[in-house]
N, C-alpha and C positions, 0 to 999 in steps of 0.2 A: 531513512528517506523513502524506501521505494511504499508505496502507493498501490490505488486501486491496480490502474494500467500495469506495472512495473511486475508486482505479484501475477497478476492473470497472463501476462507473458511468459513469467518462469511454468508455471502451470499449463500452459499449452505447449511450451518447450518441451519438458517432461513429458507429456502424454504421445506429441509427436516422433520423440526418441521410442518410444514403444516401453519404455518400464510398468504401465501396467501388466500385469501379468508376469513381471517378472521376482524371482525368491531374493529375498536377502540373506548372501549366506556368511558374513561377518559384520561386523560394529567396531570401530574404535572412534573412542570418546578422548580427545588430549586437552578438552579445556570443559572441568566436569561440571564447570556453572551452566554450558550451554544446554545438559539436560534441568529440564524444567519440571517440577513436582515429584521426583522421587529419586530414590538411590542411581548411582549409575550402573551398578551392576544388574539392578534391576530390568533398568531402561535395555542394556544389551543381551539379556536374557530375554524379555520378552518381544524383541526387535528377532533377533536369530529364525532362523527357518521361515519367516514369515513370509507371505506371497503376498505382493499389492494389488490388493484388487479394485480400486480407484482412487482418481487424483482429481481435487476439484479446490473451489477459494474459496473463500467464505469472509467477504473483508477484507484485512489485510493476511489471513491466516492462508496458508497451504495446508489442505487434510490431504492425507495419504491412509483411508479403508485399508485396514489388512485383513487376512486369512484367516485369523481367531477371533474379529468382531473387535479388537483394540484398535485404537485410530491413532494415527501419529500428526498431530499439530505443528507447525513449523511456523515461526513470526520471524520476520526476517531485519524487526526493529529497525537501525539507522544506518549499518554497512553490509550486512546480511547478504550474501550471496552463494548461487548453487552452481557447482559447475560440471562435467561429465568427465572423467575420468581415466587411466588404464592403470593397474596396481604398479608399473616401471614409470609411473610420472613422478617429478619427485616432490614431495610433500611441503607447499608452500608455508612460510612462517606463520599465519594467519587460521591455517586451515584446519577447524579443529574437531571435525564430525567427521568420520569417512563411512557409508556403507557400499558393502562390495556385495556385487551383484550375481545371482546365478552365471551368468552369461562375460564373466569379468568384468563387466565395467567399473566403476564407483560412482557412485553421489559422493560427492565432498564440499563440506560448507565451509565457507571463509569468511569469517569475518573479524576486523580491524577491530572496530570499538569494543566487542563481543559483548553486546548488549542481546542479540536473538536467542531465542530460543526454541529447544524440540521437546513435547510432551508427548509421551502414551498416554491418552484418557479412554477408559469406558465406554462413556455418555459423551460422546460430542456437541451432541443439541442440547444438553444442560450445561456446558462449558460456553458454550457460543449466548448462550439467549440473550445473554445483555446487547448483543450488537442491534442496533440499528437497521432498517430493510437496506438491504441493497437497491445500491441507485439505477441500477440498471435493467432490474427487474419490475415485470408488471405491478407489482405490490407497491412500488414507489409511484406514486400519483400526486397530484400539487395537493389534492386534498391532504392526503398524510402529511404531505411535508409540513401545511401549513397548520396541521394538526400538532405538529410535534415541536415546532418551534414559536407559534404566536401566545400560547401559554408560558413563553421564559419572556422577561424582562433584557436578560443580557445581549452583548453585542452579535451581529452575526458570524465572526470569524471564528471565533472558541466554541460557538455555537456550530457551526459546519465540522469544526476541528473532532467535536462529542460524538466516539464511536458509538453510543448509544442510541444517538439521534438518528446519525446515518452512516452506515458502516464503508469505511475504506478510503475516505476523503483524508489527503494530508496539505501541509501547508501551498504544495505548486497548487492543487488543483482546484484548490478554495481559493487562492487568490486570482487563479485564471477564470474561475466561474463566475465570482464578483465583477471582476471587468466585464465581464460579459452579457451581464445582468445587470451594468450600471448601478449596481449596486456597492457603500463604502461599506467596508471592513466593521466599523465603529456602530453604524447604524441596529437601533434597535433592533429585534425581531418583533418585536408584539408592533410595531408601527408599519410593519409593511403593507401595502395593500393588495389585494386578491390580482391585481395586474404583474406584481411587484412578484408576487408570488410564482407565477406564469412564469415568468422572464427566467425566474432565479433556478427552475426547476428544468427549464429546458437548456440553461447556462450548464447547469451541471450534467445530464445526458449528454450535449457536448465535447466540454472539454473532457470528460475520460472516454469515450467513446473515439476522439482525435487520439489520445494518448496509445489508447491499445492496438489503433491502425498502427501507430508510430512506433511500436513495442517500447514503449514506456520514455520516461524522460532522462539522456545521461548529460550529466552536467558539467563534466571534465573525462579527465584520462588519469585520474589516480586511481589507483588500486582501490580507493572507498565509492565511486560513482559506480552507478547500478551497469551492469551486464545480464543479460540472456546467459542461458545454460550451455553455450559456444563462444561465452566473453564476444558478443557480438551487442556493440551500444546501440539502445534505443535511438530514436533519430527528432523522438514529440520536440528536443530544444529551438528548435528552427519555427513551431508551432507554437512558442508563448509567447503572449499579447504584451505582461504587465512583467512575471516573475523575472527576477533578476538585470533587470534591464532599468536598472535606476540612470535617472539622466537622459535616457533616450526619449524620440517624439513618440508621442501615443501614437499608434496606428488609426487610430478613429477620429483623433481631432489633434494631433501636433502636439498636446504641452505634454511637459517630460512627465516623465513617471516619476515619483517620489517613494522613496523606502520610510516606511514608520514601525513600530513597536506597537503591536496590538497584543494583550493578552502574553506579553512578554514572548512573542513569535516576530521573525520578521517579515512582513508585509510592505506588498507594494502593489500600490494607486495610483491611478490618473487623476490627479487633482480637478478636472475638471467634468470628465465621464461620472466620475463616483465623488459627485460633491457629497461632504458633511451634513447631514441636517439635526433638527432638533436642537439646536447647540451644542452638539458633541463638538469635543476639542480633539484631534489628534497629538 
């Protein structure tokens, strides 16, 4: 789940705590899928002694620069979460990466599904280059975007969905930039027009731009909904137009919102904000 906003909150959590600059002086690994491309002994051998010496997003990824030029990648997938630590906390069922810090703290990841993962890579900017410009960044301009999506035929949600296309968009934040761009889910890309385009790129600066005031979007109080590195919930829920709220009046014109299946995700539309065209069928 967690998203552009949700990521760039852990990541300023982090840097706020002040662990730049701080050494890693242990590793345990208790669930070894969660390293990603190599051994784990590996992984905790080249992780050891290391000094961080920055922390930044890149998409949905957390990079954490170390001391020897190896980069540590962090996806934080569907239940992924980072929290701060002391080595006398006691080790929750879920939690299966701990690193202990110079200064004793820990980083300890938790995650439920244990779909996330952490890599040591080399070359980070040959790891990342498939992604997408970031939406937030000068490089993303209506020109690109409409550069990079009016050449596909297909729908615009799967197409928003394409870390390729544009990196760190997930299913809240495409379907809150749609309403907001009056734009349907279903609708082609190659059929938008250069207005159409406008709308949909300033939709999207936006709603993650609300998101990351909001420190990201939590959707419940179960151990799987997104927290901050103080288990302190985002608050963007009070801030969605469309997500989740099937049944309810549009805020823009009254009719309910409608839950559909786009691209086998579930979305949700103002039936009447974001009419069909083209004859697409929902």
């Amino acid at each position: 789940m967690p998203e552009l906003p949700e990521v760039e909150t852990v990541v300023r959590d982090l840097r706020a705590e002040r662990l730049v600059g701080r050494t890693i002086r242990q590793v345990a690994v208790h669930w070894p899928a969660t390293v990603g491309g190599g051994s784990v002994s590996g992984f905790r051998g080249r992780l050891a002694a290391r000094t961080i010496r920055q922390i930044a997003r890149r998409g949905k990824y957390i990079i954490m620069a170390l001391s020897d030029g190896w980069t540590l990648l962090v996806h934080l997938r569907m239940t992924g979460q980072i929290r701060l630590a002391t080595p006398s906390d006691i080790r929750e069922k879920h939690e299966h990466l701990v690193l202990t810090l110079d200064d004793g703290r820990q980083i300890r990841y938790r995650d439920t599904r244990k779909f996330g993962r952490w890599q040591l890579v080399r070359d980070v900017s040959g790891h990342l280059a498939r992604l997408g410009p970031e939406p937030l960044s000068p490089e993303f301009t209506v020109r690109r975007l409409r550069e990079a999506m009016s050449r596909r035929s297909g729908m615009l949600k799967p197409l928003l969905l394409n870390q390729r296309i544009l990196a760190g968009l997930g299913n809240i934040y495409v379907d809150e930039a749609l309403w907001e761009a009056g734009l349907h889910p279903m609708r082609s890309a190659a059929s938008l027009t250069a207005c159409d385009y406008r709308r949909l790129h300033a939709a999207i600066r936006l709603v993650l731009r609300r998101g990351i005031r909001a420190r990201g979007t939590t959707l419940g109080y179960g151990k799987t909904n997104f927290r901050g590195l103080r288990e302190r919930a985002g608050s963007n829920r009070r801030n969605l137009r469309v997500f989740r709220r099937t049944g309810e009046p549009c805020l823009r014109c009254g009719a309910k919102i409608e839950r559909l299946r786009v691209a086998q995700r579930s979305t949700h539309v103002c039936p009447e904000c974001q009419r069909v065209r083209e004859g697409a069928k929902p």
